[in-house]
PyMOL Python script that loads the backbone (N, CA, C, O; Angstrom):
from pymol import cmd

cmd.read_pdbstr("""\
ATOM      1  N   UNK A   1     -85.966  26.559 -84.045  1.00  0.00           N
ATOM      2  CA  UNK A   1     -86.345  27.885 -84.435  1.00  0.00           C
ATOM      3  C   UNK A   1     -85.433  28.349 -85.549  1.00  0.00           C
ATOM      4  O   UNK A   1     -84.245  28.059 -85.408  1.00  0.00           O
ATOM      5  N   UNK A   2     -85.770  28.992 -86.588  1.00  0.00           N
ATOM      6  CA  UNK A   2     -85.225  29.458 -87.864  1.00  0.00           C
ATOM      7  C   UNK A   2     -85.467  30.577 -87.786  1.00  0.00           C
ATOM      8  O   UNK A   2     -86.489  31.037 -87.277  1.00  0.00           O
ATOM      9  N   UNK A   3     -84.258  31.418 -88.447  1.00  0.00           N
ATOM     10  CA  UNK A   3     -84.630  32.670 -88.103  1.00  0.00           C
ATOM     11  C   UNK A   3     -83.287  33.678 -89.242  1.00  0.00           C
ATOM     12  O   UNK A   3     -82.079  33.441 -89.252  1.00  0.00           O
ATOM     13  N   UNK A   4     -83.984  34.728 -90.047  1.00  0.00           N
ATOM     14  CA  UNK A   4     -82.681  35.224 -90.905  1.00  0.00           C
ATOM     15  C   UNK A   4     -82.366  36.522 -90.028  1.00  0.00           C
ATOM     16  O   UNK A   4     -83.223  36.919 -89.239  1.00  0.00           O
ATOM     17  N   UNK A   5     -81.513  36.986 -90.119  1.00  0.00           N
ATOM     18  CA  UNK A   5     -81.162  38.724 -90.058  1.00  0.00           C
ATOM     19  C   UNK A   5     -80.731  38.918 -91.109  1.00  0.00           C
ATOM     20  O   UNK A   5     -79.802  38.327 -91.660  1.00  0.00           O
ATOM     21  N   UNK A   6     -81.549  40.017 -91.602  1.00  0.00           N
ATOM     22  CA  UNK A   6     -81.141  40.813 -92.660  1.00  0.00           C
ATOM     23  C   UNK A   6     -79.845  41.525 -92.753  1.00  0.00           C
ATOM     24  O   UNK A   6     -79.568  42.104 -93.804  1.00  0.00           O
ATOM     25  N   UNK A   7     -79.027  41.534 -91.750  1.00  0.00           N
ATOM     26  CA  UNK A   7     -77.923  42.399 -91.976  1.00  0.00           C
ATOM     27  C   UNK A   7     -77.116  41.698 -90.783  1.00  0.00           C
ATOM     28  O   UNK A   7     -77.431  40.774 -90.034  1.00  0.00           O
ATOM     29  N   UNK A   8     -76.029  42.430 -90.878  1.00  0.00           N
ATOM     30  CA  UNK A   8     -75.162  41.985 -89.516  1.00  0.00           C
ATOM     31  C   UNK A   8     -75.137  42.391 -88.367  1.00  0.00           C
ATOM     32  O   UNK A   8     -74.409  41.816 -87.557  1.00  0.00           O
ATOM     33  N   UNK A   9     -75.708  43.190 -88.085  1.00  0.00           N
ATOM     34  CA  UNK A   9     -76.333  43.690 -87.006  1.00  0.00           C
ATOM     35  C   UNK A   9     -76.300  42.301 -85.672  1.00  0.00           C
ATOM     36  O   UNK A   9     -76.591  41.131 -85.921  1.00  0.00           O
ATOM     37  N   UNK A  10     -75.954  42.730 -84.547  1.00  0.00           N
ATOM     38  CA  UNK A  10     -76.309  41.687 -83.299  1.00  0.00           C
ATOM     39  C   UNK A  10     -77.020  42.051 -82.790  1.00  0.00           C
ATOM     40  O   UNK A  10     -76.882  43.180 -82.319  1.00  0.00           O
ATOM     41  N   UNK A  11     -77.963  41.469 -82.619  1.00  0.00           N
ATOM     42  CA  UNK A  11     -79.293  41.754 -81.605  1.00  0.00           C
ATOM     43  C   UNK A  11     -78.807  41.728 -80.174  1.00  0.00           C
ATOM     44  O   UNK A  11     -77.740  41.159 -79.939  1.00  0.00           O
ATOM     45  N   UNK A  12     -79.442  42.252 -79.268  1.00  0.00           N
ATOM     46  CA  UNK A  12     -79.812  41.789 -77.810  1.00  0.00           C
ATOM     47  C   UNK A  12     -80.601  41.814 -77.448  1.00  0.00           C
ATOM     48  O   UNK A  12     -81.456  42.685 -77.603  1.00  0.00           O
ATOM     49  N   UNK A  13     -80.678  40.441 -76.521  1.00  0.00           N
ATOM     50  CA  UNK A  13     -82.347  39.702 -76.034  1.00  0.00           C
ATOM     51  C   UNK A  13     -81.915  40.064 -74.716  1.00  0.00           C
ATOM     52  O   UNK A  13     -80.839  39.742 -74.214  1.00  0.00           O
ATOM     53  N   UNK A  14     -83.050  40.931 -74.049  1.00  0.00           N
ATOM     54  CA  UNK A  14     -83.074  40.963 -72.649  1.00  0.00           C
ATOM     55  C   UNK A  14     -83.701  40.256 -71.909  1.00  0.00           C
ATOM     56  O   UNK A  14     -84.801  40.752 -72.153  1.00  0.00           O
ATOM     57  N   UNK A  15     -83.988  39.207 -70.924  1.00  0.00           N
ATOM     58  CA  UNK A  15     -85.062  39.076 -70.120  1.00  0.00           C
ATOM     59  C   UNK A  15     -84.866  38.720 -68.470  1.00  0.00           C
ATOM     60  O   UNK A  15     -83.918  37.966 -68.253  1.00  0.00           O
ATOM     61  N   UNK A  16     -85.422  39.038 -67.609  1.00  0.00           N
ATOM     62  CA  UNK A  16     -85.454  39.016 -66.348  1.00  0.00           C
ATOM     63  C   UNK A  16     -85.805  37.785 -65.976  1.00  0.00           C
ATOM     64  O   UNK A  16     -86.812  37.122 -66.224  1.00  0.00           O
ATOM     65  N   UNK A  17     -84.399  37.460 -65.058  1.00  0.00           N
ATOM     66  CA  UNK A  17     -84.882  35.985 -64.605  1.00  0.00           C
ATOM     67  C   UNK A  17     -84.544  35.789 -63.013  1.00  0.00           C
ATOM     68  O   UNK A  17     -83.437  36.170 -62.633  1.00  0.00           O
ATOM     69  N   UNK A  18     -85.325  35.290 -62.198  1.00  0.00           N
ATOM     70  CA  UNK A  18     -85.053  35.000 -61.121  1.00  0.00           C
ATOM     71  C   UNK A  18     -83.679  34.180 -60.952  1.00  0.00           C
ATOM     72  O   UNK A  18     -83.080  33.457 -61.749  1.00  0.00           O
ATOM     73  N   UNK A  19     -83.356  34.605 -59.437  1.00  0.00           N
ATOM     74  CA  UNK A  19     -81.795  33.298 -59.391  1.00  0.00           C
ATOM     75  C   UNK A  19     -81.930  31.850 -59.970  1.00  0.00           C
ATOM     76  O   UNK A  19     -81.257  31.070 -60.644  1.00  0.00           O
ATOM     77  N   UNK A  20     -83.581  31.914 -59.140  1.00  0.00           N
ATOM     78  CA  UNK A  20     -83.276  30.259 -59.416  1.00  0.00           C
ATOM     79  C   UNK A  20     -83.822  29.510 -60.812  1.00  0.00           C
ATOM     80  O   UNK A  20     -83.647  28.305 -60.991  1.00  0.00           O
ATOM     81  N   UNK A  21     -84.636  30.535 -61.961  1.00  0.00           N
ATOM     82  CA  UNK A  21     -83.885  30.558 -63.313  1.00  0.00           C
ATOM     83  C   UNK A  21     -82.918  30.566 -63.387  1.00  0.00           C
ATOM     84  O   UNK A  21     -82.204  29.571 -63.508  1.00  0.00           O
ATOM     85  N   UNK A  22     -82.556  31.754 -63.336  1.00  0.00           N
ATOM     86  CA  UNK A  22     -80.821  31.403 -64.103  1.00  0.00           C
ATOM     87  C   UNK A  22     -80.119  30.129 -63.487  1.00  0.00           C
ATOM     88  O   UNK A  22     -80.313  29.102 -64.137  1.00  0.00           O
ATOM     89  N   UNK A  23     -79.485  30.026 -62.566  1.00  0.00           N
ATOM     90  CA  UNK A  23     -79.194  28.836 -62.133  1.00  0.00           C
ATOM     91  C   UNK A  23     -80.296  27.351 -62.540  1.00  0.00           C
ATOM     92  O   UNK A  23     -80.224  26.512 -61.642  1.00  0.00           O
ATOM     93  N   UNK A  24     -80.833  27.119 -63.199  1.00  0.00           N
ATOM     94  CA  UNK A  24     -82.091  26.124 -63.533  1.00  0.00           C
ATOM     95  C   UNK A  24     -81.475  26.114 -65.117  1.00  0.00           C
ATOM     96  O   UNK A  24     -81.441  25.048 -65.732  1.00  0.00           O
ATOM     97  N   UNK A  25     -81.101  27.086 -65.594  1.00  0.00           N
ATOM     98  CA  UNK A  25     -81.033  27.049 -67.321  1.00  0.00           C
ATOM     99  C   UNK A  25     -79.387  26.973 -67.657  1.00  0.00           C
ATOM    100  O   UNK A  25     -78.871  26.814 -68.763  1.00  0.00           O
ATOM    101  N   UNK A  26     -78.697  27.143 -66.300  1.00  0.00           N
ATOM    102  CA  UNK A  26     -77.439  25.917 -66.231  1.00  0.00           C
ATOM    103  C   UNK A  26     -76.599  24.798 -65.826  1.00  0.00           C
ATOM    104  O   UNK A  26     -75.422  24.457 -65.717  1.00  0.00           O
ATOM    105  N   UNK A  27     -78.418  24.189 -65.572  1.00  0.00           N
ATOM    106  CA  UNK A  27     -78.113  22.616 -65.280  1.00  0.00           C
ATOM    107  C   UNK A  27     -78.150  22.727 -63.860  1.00  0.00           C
ATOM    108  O   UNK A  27     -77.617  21.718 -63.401  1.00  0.00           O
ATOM    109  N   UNK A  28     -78.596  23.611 -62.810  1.00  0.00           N
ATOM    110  CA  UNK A  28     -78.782  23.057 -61.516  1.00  0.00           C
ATOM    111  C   UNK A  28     -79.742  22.390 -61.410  1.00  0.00           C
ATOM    112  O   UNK A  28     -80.348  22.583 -62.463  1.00  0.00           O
ATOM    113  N   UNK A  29     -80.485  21.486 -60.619  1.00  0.00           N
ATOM    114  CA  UNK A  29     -81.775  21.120 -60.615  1.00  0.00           C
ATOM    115  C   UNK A  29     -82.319  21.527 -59.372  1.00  0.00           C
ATOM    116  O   UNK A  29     -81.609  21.869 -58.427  1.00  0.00           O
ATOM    117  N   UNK A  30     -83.867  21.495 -59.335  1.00  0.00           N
ATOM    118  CA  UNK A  30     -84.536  22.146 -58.315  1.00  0.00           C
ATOM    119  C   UNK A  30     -85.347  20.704 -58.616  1.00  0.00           C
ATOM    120  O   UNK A  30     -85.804  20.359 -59.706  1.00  0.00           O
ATOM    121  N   UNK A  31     -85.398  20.020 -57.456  1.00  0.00           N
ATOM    122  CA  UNK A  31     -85.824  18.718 -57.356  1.00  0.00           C
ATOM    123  C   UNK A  31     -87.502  19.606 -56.634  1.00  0.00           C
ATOM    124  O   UNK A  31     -88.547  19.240 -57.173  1.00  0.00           O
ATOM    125  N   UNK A  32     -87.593  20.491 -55.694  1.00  0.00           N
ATOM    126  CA  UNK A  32     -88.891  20.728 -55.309  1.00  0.00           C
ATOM    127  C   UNK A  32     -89.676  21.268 -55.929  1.00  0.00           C
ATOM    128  O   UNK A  32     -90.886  21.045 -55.906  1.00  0.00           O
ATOM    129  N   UNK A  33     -88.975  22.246 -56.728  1.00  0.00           N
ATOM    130  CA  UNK A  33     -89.611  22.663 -57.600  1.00  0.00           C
ATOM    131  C   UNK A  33     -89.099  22.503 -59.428  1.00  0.00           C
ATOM    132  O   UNK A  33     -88.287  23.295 -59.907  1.00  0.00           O
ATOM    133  N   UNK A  34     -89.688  21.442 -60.207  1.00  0.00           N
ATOM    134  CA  UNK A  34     -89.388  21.348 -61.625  1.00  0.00           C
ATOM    135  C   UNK A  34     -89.730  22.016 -62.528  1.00  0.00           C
ATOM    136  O   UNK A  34     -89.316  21.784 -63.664  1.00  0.00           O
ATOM    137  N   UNK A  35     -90.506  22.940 -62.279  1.00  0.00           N
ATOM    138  CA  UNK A  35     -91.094  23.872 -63.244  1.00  0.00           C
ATOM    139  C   UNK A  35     -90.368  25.248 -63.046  1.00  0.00           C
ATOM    140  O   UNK A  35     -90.922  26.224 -63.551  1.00  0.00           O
ATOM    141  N   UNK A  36     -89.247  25.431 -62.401  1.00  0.00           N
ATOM    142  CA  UNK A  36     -88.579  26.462 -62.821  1.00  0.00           C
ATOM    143  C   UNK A  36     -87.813  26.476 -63.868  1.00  0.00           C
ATOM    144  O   UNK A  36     -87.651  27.541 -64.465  1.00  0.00           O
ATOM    145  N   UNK A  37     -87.196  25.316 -64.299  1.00  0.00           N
ATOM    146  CA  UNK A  37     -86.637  25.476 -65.744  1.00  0.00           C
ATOM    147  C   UNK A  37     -87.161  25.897 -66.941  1.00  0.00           C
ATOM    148  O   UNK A  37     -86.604  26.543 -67.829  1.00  0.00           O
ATOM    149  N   UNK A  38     -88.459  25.407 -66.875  1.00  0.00           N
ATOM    150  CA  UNK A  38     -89.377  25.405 -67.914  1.00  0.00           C
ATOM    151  C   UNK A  38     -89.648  26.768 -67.849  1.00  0.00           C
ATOM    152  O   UNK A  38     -89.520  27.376 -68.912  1.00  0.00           O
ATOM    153  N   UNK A  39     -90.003  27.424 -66.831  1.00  0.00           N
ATOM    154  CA  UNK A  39     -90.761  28.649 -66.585  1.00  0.00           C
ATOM    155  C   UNK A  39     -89.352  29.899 -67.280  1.00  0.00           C
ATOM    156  O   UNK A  39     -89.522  31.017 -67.765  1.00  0.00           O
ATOM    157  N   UNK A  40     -88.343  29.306 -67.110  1.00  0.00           N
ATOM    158  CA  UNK A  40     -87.111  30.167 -67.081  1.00  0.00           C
ATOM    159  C   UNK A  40     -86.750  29.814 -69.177  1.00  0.00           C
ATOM    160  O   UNK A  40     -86.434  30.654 -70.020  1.00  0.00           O
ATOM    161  N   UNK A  41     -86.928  28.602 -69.329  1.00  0.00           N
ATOM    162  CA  UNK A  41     -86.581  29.055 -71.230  1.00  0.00           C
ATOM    163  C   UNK A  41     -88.042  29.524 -71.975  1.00  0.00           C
ATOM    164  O   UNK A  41     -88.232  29.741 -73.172  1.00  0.00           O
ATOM    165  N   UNK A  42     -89.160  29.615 -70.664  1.00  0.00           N
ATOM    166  CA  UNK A  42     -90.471  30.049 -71.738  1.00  0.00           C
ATOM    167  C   UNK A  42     -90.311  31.764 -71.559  1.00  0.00           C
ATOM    168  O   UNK A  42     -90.962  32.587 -72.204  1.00  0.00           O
ATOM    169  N   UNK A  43     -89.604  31.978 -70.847  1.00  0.00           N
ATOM    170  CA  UNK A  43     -89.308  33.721 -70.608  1.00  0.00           C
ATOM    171  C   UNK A  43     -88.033  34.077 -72.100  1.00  0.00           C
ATOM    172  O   UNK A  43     -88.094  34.923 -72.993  1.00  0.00           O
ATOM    173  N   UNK A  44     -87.363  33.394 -71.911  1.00  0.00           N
ATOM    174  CA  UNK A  44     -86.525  33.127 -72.735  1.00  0.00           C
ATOM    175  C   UNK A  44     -86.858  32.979 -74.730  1.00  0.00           C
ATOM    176  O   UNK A  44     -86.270  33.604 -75.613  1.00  0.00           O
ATOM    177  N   UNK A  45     -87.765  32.136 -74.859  1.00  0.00           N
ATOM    178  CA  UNK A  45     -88.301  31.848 -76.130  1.00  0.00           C
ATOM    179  C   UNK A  45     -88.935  33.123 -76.279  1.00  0.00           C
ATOM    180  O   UNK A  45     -88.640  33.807 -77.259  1.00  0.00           O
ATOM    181  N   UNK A  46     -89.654  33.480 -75.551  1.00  0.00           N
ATOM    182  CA  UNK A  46     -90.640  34.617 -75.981  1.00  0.00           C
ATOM    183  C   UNK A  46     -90.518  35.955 -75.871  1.00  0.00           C
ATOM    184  O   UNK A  46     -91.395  36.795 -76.073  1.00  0.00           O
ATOM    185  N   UNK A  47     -88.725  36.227 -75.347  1.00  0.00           N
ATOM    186  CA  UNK A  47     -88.181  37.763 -75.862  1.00  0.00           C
ATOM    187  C   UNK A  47     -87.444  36.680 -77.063  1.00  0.00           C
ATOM    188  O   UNK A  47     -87.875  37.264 -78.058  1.00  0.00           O
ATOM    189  N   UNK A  48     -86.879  35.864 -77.459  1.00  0.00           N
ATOM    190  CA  UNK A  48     -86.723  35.444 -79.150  1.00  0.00           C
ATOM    191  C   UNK A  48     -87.822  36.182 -79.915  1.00  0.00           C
ATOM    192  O   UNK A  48     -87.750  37.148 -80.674  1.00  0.00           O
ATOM    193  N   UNK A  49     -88.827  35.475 -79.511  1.00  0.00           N
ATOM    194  CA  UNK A  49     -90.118  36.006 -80.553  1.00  0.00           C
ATOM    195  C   UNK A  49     -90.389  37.619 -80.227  1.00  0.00           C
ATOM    196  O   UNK A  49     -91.260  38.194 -80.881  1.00  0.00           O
ATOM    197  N   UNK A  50     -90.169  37.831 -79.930  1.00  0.00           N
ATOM    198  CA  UNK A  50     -90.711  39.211 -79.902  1.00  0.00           C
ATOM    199  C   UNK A  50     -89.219  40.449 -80.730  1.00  0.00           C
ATOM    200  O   UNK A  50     -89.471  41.579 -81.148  1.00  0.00           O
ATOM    201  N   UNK A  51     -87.864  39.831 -80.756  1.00  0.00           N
ATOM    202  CA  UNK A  51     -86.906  40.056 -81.153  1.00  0.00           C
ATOM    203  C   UNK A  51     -87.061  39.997 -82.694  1.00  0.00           C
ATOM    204  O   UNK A  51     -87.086  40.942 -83.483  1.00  0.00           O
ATOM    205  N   UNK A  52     -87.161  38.621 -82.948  1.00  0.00           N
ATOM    206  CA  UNK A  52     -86.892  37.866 -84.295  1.00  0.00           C
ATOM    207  C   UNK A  52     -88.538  37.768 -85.178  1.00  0.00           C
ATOM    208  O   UNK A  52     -89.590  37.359 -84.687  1.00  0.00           O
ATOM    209  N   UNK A  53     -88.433  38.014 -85.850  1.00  0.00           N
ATOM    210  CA  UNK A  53     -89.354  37.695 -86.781  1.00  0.00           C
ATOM    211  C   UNK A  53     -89.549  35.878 -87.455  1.00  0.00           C
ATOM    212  O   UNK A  53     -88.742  35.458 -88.285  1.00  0.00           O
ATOM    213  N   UNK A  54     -90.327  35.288 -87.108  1.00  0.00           N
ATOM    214  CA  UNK A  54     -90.638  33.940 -87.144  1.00  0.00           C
ATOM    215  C   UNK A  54     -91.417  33.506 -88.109  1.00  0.00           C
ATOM    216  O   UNK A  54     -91.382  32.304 -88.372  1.00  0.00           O
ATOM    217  N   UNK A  55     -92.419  34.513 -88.956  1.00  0.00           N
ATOM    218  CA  UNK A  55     -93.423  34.322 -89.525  1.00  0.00           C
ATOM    219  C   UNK A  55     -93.268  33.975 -91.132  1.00  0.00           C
ATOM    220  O   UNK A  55     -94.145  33.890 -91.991  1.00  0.00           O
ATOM    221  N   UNK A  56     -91.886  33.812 -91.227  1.00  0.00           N
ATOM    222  CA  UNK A  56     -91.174  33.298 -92.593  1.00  0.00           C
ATOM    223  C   UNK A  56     -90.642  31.456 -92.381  1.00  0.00           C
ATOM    224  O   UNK A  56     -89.970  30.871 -93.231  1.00  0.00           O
ATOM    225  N   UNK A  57     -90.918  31.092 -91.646  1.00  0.00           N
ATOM    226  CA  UNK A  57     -90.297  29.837 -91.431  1.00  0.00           C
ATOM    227  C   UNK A  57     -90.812  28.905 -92.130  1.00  0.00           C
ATOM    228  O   UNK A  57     -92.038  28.846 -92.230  1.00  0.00           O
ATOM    229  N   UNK A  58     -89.898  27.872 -92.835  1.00  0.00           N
ATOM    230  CA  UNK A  58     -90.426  26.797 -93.674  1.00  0.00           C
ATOM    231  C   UNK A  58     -91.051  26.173 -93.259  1.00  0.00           C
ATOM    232  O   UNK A  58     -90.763  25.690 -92.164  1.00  0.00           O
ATOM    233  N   UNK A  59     -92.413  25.793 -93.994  1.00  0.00           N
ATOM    234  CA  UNK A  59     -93.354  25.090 -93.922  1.00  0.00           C
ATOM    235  C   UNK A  59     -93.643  23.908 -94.094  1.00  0.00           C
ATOM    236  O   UNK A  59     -93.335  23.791 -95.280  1.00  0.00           O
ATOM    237  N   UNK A  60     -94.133  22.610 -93.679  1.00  0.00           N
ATOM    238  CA  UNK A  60     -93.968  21.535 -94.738  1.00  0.00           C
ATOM    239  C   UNK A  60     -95.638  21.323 -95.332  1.00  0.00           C
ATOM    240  O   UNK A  60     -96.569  21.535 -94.555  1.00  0.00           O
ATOM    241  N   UNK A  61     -95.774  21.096 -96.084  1.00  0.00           N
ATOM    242  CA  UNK A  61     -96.994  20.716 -96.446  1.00  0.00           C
ATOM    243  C   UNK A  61     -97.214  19.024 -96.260  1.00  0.00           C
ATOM    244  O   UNK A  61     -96.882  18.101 -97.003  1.00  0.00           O
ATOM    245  N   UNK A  62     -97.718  19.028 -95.318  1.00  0.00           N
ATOM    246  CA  UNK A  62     -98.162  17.588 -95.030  1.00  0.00           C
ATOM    247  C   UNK A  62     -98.699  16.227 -96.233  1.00  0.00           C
ATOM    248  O   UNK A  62     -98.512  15.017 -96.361  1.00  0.00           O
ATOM    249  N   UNK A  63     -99.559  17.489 -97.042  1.00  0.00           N
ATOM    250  CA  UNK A  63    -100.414  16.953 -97.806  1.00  0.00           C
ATOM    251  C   UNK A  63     -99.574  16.388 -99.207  1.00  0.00           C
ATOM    252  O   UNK A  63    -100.114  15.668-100.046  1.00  0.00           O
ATOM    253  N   UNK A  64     -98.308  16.808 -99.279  1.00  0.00           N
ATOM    254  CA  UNK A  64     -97.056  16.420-100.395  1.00  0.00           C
ATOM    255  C   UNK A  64     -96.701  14.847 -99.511  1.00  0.00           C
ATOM    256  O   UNK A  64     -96.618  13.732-100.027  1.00  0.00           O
ATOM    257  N   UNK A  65     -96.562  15.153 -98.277  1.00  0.00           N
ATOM    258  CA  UNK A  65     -95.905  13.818 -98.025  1.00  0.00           C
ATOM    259  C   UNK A  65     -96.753  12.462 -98.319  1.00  0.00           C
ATOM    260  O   UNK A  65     -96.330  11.343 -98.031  1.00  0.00           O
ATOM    261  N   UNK A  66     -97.803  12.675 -98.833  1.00  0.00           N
ATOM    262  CA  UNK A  66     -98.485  11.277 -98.756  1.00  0.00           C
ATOM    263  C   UNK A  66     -98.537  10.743 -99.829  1.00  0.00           C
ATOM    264  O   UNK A  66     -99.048   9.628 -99.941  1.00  0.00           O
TER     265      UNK A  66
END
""", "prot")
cmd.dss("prot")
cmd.show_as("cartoon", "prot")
cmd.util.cbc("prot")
cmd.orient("prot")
């Protein structure tokens, strides 16, 4: 993810996570359940996006590489 701030400003990203997120997104594992990690950085990515503005990010043009 790429991302500028215009100024110096520090953001803060809030998001609500169950225990066994948080504990999951520092390396505990939940062998019964594996989809709490996942479930816990997709909460995560998407107060990023909603924070950060994304819609400037370099592009590649595929069609150069050939």
């Amino acid at each position: 993810m790429n991302s500028q701030v215009k100024n110096n400003d520090l953001y803060h990203v809030s998001v609500e996570l169950t225990a066994e997120e948080a504990l999951a997104l520092t390396g505990v594992r939940f062998n019964g359940n594996p989809k709490v990690k996942a479930a816990a950085r997709q909460k995560v990515r998407d107060a990023f996006e909603k924070t950060f503005d994304f819609s400037h990010q370099d592009k590649v043009d595929y069609e150069l590489l050939k």
